[in-house]
mmCIF file as gemmi writes it, N, C-alpha and C atoms, coordinates in Angstrom:
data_model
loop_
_atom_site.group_PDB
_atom_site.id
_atom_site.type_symbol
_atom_site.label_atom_id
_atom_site.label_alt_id
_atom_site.label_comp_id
_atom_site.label_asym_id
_atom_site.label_entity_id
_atom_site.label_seq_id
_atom_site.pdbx_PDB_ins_code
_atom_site.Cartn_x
_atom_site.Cartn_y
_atom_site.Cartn_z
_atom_site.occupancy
_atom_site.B_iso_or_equiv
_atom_site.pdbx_formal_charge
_atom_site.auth_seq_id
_atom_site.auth_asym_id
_atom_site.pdbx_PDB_model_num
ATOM 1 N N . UNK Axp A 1 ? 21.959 19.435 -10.803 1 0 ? 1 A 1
ATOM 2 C CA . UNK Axp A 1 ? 20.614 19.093 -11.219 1 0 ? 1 A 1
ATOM 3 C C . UNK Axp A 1 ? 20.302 19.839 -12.514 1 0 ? 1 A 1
ATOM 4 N N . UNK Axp A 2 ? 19.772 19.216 -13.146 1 0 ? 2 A 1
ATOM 5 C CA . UNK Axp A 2 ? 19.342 19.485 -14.732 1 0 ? 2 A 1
ATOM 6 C C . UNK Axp A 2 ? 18.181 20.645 -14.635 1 0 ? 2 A 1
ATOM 7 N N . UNK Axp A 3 ? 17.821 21.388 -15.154 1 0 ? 3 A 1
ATOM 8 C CA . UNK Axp A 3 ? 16.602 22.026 -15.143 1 0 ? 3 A 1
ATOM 9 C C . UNK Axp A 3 ? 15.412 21.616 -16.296 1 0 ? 3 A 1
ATOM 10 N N . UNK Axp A 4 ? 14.384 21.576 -15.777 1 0 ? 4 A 1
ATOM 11 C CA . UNK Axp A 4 ? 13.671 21.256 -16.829 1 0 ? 4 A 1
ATOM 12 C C . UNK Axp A 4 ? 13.257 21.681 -17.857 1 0 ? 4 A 1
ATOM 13 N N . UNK Axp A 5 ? 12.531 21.455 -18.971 1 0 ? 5 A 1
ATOM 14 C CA . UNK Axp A 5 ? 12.657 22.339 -19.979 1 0 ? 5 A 1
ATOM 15 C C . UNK Axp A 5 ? 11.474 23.716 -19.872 1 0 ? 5 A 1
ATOM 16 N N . UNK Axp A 6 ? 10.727 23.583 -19.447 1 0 ? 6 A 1
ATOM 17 C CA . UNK Axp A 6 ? 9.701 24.353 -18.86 1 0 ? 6 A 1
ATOM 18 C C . UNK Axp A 6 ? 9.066 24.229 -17.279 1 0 ? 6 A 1
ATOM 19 N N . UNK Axp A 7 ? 9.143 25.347 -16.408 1 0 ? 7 A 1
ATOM 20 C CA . UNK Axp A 7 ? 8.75 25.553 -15.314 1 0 ? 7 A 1
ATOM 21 C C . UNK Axp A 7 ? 7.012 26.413 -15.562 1 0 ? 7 A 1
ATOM 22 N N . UNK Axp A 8 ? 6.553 25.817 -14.128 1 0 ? 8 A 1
ATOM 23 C CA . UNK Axp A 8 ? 5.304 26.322 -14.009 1 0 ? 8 A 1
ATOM 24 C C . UNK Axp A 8 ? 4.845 27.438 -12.867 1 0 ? 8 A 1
ATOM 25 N N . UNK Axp A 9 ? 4.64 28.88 -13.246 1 0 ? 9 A 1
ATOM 26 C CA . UNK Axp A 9 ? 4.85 29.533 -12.107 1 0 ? 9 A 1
ATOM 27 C C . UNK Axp A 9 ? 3.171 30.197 -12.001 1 0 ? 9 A 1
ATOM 28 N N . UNK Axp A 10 ? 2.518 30.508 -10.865 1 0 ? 10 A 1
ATOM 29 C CA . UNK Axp A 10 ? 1.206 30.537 -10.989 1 0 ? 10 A 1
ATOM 30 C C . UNK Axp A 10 ? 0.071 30.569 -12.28 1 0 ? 10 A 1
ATOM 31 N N . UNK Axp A 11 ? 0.477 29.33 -12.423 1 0 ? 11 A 1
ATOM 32 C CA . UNK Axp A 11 ? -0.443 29.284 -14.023 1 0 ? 11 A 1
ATOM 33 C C . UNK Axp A 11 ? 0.109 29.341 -15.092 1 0 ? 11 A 1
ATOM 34 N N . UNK Axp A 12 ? 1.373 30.373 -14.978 1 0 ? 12 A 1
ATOM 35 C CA . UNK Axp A 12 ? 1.817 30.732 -16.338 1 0 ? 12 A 1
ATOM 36 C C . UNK Axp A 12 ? 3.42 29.628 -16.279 1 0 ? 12 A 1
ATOM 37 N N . UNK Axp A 13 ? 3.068 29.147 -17.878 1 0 ? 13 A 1
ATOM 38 C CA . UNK Axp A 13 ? 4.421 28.261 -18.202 1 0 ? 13 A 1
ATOM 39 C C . UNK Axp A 13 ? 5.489 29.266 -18.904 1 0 ? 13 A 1
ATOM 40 N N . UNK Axp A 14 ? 7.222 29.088 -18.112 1 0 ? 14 A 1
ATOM 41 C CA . UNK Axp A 14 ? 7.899 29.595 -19.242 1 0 ? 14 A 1
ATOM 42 C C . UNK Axp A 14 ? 9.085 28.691 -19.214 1 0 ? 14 A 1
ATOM 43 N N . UNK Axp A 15 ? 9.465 28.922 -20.26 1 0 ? 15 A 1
ATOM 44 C CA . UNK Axp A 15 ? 10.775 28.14 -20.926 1 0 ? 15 A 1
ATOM 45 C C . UNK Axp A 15 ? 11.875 28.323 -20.219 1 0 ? 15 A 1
ATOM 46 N N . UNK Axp A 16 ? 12.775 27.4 -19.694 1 0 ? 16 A 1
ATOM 47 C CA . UNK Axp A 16 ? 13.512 27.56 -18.533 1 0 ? 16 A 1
ATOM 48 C C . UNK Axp A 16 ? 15.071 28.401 -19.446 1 0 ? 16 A 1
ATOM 49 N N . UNK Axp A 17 ? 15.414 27.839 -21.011 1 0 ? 17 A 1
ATOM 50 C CA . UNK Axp A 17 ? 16.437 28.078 -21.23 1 0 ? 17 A 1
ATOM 51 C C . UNK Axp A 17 ? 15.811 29.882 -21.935 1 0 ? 17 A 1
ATOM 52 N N . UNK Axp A 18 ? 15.068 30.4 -21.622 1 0 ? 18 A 1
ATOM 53 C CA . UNK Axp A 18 ? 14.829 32.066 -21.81 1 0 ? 18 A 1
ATOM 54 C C . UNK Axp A 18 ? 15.132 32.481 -20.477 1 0 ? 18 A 1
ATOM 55 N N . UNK Axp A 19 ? 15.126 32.027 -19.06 1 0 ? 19 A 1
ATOM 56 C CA . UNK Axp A 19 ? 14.971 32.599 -18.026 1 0 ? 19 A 1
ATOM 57 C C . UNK Axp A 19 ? 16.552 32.933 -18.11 1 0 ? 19 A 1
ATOM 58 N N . UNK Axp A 20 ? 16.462 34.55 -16.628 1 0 ? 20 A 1
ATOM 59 C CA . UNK Axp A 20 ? 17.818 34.999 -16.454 1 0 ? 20 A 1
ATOM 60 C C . UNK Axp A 20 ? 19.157 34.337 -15.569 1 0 ? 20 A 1
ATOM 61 N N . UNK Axp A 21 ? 19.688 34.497 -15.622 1 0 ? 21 A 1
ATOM 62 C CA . UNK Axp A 21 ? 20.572 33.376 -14.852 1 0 ? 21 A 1
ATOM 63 C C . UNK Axp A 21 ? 20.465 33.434 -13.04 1 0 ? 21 A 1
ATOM 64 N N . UNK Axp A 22 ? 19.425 34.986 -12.962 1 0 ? 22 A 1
ATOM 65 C CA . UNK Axp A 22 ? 19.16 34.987 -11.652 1 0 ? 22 A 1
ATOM 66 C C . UNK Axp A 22 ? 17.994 33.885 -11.142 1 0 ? 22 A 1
ATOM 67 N N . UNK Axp A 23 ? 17.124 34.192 -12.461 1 0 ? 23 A 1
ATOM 68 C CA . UNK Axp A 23 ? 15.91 32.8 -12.112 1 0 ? 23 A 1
ATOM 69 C C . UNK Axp A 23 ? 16.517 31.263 -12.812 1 0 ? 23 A 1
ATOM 70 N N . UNK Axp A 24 ? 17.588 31.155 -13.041 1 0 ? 24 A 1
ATOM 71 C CA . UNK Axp A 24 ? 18.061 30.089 -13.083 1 0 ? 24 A 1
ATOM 72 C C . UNK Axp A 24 ? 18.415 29.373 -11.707 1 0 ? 24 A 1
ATOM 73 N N . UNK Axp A 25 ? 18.916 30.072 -11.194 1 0 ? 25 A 1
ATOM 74 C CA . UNK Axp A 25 ? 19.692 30.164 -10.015 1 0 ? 25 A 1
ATOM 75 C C . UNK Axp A 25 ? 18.403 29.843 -8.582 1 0 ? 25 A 1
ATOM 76 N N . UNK Axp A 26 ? 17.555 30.478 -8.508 1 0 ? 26 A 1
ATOM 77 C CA . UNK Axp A 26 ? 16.292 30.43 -7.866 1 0 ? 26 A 1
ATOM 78 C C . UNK Axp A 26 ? 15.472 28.978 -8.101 1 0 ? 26 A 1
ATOM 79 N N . UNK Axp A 27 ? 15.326 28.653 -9.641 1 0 ? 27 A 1
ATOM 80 C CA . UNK Axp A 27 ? 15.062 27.233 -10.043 1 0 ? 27 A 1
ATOM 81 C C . UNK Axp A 27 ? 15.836 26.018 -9.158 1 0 ? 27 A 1
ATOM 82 N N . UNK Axp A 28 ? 17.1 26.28 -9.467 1 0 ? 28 A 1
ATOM 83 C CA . UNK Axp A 28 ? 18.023 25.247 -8.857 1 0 ? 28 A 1
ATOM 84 C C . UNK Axp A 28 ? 17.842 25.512 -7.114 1 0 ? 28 A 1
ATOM 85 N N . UNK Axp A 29 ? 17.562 26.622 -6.417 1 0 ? 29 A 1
ATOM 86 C CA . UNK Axp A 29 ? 17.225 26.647 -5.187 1 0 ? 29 A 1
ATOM 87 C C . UNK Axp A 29 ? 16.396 25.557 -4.844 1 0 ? 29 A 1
ATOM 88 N N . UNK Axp A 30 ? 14.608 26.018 -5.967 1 0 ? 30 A 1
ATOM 89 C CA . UNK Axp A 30 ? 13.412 25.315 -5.479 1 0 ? 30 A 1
ATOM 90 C C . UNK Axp A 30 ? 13.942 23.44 -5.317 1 0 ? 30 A 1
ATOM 91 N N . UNK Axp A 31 ? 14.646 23.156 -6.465 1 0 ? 31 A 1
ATOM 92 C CA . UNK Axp A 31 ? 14.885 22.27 -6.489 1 0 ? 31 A 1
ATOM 93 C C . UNK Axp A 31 ? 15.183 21.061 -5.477 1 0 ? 31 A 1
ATOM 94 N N . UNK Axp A 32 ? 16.246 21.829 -5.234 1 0 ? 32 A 1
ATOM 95 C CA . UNK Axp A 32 ? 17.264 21.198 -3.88 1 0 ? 32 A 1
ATOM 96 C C . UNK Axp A 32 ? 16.535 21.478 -3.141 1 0 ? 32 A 1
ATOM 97 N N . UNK Axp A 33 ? 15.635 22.643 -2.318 1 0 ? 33 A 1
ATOM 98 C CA . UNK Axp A 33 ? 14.337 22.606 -1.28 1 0 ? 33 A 1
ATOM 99 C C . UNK Axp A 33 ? 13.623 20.988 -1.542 1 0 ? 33 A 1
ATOM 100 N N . UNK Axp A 34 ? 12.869 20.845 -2.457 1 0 ? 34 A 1
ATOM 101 C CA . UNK Axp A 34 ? 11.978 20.031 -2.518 1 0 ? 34 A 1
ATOM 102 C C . UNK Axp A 34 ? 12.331 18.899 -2.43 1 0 ? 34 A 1
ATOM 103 N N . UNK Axp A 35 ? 14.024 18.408 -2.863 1 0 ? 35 A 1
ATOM 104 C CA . UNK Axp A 35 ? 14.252 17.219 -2.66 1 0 ? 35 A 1
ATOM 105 C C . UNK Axp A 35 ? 14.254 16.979 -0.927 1 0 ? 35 A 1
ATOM 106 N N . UNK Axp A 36 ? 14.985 17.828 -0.509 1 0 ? 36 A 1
ATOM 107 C CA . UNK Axp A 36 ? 15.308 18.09 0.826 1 0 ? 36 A 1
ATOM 108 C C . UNK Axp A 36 ? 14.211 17.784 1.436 1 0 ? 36 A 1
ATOM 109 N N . UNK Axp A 37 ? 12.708 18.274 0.901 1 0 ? 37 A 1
ATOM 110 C CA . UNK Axp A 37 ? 11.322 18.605 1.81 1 0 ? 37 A 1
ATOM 111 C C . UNK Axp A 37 ? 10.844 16.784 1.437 1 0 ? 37 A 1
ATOM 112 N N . UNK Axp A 38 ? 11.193 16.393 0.241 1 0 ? 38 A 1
ATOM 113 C CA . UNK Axp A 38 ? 11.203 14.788 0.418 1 0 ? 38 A 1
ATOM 114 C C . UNK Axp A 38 ? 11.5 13.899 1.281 1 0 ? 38 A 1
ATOM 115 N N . UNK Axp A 39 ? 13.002 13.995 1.221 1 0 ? 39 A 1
ATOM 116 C CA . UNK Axp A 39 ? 13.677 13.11 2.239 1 0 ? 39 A 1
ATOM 117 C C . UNK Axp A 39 ? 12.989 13.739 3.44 1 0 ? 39 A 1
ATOM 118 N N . UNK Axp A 40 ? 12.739 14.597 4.072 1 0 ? 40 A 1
ATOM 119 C CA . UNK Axp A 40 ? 12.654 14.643 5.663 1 0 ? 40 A 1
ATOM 120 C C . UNK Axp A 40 ? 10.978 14.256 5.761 1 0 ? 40 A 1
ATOM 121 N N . UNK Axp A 41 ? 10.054 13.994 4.282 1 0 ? 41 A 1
ATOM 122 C CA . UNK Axp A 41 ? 8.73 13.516 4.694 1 0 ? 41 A 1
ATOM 123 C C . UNK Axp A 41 ? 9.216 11.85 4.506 1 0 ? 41 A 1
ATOM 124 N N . UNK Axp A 42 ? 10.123 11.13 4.49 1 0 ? 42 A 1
ATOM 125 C CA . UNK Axp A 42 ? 10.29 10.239 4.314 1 0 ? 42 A 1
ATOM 126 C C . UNK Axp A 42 ? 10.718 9.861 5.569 1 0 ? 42 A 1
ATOM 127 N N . UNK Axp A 43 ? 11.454 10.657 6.022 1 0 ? 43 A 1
ATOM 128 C CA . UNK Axp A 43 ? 12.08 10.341 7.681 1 0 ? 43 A 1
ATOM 129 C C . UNK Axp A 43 ? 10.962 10.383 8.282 1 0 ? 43 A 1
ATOM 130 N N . UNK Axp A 44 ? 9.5 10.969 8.081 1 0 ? 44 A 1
ATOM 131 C CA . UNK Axp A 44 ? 8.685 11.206 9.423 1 0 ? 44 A 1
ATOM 132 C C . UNK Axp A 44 ? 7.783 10.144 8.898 1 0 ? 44 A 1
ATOM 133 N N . UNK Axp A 45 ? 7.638 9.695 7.786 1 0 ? 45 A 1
ATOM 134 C CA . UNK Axp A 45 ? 6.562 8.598 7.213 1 0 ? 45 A 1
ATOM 135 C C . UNK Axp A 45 ? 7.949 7.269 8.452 1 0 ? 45 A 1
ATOM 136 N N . UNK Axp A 46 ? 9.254 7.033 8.05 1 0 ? 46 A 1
ATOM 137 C CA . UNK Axp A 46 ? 9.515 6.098 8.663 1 0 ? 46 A 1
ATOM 138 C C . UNK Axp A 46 ? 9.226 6.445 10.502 1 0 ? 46 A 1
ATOM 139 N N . UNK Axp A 47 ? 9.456 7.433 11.127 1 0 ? 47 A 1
ATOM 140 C CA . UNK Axp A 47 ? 9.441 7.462 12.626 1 0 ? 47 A 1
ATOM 141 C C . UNK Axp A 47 ? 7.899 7.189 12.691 1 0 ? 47 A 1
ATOM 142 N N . UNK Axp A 48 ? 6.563 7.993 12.088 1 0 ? 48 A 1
ATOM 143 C CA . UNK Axp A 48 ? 5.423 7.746 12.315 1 0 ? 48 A 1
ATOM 144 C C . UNK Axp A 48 ? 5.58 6.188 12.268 1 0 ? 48 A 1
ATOM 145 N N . UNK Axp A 49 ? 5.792 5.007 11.289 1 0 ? 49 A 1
ATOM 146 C CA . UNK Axp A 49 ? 5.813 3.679 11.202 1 0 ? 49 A 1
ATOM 147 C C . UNK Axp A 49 ? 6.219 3.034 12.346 1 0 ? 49 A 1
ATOM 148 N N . UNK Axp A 50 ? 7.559 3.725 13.207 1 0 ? 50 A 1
ATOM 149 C CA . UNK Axp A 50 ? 8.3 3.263 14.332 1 0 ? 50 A 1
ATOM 150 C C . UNK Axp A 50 ? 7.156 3.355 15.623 1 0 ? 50 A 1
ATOM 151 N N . UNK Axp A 51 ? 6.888 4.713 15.889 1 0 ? 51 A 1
ATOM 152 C CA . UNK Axp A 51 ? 5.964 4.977 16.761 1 0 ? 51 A 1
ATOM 153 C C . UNK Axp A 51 ? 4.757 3.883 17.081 1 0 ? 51 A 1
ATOM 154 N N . UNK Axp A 52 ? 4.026 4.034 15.266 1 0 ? 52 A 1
ATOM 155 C CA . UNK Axp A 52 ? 3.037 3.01 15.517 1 0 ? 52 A 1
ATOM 156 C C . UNK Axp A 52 ? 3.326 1.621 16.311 1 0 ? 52 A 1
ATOM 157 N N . UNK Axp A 53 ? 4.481 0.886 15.527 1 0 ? 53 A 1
ATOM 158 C CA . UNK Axp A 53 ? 5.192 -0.155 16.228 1 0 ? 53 A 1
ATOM 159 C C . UNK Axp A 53 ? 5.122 -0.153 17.416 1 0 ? 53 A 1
ATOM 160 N N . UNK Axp A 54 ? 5.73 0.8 17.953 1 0 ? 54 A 1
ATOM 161 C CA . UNK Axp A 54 ? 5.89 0.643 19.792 1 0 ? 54 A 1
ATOM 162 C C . UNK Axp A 54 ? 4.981 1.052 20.015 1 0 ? 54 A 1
ATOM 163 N N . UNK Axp A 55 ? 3.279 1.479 19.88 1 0 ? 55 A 1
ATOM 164 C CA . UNK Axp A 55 ? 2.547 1.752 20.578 1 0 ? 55 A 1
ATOM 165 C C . UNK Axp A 55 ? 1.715 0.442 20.501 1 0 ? 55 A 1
ATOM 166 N N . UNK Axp A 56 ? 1.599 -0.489 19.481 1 0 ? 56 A 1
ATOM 167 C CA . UNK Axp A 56 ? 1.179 -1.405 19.184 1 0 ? 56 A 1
ATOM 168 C C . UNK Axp A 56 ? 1.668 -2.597 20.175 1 0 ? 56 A 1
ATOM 169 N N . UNK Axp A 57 ? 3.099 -2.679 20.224 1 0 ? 57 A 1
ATOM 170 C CA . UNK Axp A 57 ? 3.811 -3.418 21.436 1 0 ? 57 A 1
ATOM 171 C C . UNK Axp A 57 ? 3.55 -3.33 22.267 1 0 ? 57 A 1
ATOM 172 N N . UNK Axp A 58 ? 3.547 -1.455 22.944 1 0 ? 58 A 1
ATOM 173 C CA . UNK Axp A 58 ? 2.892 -1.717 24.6 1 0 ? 58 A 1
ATOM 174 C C . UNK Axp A 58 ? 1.617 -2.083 24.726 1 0 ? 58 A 1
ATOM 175 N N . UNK Axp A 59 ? 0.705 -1.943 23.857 1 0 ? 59 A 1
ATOM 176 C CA . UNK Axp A 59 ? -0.674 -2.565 23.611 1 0 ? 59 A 1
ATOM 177 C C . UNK Axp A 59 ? -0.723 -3.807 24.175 1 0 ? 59 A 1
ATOM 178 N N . UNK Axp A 60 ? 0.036 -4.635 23.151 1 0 ? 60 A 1
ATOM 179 C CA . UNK Axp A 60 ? 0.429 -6.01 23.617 1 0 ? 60 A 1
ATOM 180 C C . UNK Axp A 60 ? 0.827 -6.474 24.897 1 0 ? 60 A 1
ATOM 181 N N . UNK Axp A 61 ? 1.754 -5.499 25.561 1 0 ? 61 A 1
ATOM 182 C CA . UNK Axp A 61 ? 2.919 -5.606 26.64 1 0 ? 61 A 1
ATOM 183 C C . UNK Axp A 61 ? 1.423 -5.262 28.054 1 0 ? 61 A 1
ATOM 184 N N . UNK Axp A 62 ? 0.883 -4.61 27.815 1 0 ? 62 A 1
ATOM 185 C CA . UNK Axp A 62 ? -0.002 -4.074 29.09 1 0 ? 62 A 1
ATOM 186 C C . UNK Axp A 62 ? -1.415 -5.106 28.849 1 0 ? 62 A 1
ATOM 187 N N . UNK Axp A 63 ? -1.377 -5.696 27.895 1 0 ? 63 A 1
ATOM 188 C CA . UNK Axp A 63 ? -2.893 -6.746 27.907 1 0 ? 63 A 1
ATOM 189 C C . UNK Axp A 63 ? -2.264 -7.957 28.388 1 0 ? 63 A 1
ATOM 190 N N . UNK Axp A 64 ? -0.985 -8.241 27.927 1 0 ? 64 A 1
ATOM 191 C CA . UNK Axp A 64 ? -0.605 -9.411 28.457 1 0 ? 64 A 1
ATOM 192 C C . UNK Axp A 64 ? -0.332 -9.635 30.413 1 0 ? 64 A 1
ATOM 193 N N . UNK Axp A 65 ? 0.343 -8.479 31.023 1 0 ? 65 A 1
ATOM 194 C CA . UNK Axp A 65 ? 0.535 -8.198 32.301 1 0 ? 65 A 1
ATOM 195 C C . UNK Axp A 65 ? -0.955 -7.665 33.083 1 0 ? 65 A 1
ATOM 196 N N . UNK Axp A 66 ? -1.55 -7.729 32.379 1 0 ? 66 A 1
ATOM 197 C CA . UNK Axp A 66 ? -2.972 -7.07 32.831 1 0 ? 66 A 1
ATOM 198 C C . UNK Axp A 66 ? -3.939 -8.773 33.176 1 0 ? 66 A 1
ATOM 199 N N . UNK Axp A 67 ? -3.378 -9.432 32.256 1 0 ? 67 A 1
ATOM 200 C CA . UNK Axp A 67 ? -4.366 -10.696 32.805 1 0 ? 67 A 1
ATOM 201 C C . UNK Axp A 67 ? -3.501 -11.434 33.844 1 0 ? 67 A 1
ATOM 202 N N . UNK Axp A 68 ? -2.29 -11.322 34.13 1 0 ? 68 A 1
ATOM 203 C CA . UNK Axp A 68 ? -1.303 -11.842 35.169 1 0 ? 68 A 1
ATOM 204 C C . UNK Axp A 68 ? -1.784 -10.819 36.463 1 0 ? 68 A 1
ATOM 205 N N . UNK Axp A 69 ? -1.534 -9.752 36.396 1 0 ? 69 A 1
ATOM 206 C CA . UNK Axp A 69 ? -1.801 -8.993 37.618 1 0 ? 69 A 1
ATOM 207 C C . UNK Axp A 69 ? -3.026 -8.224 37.108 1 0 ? 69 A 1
ATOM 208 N N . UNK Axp A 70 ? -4.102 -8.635 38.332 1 0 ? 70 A 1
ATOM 209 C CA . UNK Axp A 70 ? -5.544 -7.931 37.944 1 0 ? 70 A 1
ATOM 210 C C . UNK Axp A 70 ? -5.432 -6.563 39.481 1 0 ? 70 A 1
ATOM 211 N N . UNK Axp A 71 ? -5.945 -5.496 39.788 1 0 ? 71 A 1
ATOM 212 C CA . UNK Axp A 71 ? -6.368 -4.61 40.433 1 0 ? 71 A 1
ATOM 213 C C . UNK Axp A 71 ? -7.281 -5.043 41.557 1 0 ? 71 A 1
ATOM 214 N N . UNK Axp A 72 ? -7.175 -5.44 42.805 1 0 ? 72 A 1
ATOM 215 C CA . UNK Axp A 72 ? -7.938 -6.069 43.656 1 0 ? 72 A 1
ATOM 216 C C . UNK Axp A 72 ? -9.106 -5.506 43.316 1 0 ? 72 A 1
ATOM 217 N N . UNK Axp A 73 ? -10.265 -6.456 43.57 1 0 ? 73 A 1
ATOM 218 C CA . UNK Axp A 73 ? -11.672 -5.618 43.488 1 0 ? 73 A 1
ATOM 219 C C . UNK Axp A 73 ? -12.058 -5.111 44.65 1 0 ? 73 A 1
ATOM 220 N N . UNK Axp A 74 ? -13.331 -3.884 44.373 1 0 ? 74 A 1
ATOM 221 C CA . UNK Axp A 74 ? -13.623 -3.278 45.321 1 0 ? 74 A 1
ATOM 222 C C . UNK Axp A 74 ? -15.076 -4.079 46.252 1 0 ? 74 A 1
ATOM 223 N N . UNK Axp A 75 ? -15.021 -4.241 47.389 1 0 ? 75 A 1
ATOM 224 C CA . UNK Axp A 75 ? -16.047 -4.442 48.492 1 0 ? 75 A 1
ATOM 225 C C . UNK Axp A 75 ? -17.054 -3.817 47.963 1 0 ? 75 A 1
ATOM 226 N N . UNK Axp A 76 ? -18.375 -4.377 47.962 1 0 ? 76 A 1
ATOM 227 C CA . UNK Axp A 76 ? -19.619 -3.771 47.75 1 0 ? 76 A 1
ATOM 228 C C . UNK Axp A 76 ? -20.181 -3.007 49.362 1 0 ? 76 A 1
ATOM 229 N N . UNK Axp A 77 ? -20.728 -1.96 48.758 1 0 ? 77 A 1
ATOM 230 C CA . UNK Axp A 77 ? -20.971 -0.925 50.327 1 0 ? 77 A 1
ATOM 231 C C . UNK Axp A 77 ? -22.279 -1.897 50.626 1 0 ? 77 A 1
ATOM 232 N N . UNK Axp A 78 ? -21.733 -1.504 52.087 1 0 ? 78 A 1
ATOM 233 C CA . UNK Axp A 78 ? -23.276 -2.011 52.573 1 0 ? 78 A 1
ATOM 234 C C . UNK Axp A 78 ? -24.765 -1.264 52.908 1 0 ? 78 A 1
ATOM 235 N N . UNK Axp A 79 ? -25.3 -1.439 52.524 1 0 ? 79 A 1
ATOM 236 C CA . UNK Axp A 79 ? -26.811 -0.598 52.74 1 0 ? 79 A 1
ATOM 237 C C . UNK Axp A 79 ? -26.337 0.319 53.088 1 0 ? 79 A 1
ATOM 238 N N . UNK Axp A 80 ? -27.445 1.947 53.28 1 0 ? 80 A 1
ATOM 239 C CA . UNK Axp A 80 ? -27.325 2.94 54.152 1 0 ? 80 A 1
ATOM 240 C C . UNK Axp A 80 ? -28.064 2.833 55.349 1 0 ? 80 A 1
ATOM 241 N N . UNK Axp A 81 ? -28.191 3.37 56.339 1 0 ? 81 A 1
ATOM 242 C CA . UNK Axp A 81 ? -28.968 3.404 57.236 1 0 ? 81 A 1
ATOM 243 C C . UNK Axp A 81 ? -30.254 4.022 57.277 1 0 ? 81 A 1
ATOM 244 N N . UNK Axp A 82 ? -31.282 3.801 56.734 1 0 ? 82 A 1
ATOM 245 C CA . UNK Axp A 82 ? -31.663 5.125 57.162 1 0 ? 82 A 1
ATOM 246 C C . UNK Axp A 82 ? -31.6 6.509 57.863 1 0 ? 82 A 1
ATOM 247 N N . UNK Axp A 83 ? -32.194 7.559 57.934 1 0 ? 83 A 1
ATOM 248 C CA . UNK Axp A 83 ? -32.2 8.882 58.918 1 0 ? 83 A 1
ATOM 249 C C . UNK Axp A 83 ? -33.22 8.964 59.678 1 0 ? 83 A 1
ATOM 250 N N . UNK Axp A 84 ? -33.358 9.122 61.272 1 0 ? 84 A 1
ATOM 251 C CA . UNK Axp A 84 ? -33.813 9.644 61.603 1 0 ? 84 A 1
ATOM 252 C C . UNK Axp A 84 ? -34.855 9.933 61.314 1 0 ? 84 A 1
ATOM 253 N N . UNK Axp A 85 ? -36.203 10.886 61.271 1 0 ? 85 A 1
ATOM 254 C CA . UNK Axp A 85 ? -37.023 11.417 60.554 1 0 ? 85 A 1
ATOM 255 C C . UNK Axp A 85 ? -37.266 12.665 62.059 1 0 ? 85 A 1
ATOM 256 N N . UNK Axp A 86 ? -37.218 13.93 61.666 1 0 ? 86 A 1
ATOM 257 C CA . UNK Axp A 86 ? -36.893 14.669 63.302 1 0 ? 86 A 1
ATOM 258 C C . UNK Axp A 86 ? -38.609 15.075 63.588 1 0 ? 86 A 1
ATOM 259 N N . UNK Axp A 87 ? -38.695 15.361 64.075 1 0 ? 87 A 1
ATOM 260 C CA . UNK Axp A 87 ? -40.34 15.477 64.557 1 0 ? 87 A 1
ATOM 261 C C . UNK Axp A 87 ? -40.336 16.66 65.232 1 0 ? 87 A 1
């Protein structure tokens, strides 16, 4: 990987071909990090996409079996009795 011609380090710009070959070396680290930190937000942008998919499906999958098989309904209670009243 090429380095660029100027890096930006809190605020302050410096010229990459003045730096020491130790912060050369550190440059080419960040580098390869960030591509790296790319690709794996790219892997989770595609699994988040997958996820959505199949949650969207069982959506589908449980509305469709839901109007085929309904949950017996429940009996309405019948009155209470009144109590007593004790005297």
């Amino acid at each position: 990987m090429s380095l660029p011609e100027y890096i930006t380090l809190n605020g302050t710009n410096y010229a990459t071909a003045k730096l020491s070959a130790e912060a050369h070396a550190q440059v080419q680290n960040i580098q390869v990090v960030d591509v790296e930190i790319a690709r794996l937000q790219q892997r989770l942008a595609i699994a988040q996409t997958a996820r959505n998919a199949y949650s969207n499906a069982l959506v589908t999958a449980v509305k469709g079996s839901a109007s085929e098989v309904r949950a017996p309904e429940k009996k309405p209670r019948s009155p209470r009795k009144p109590k007593a009243k004790a005297e």
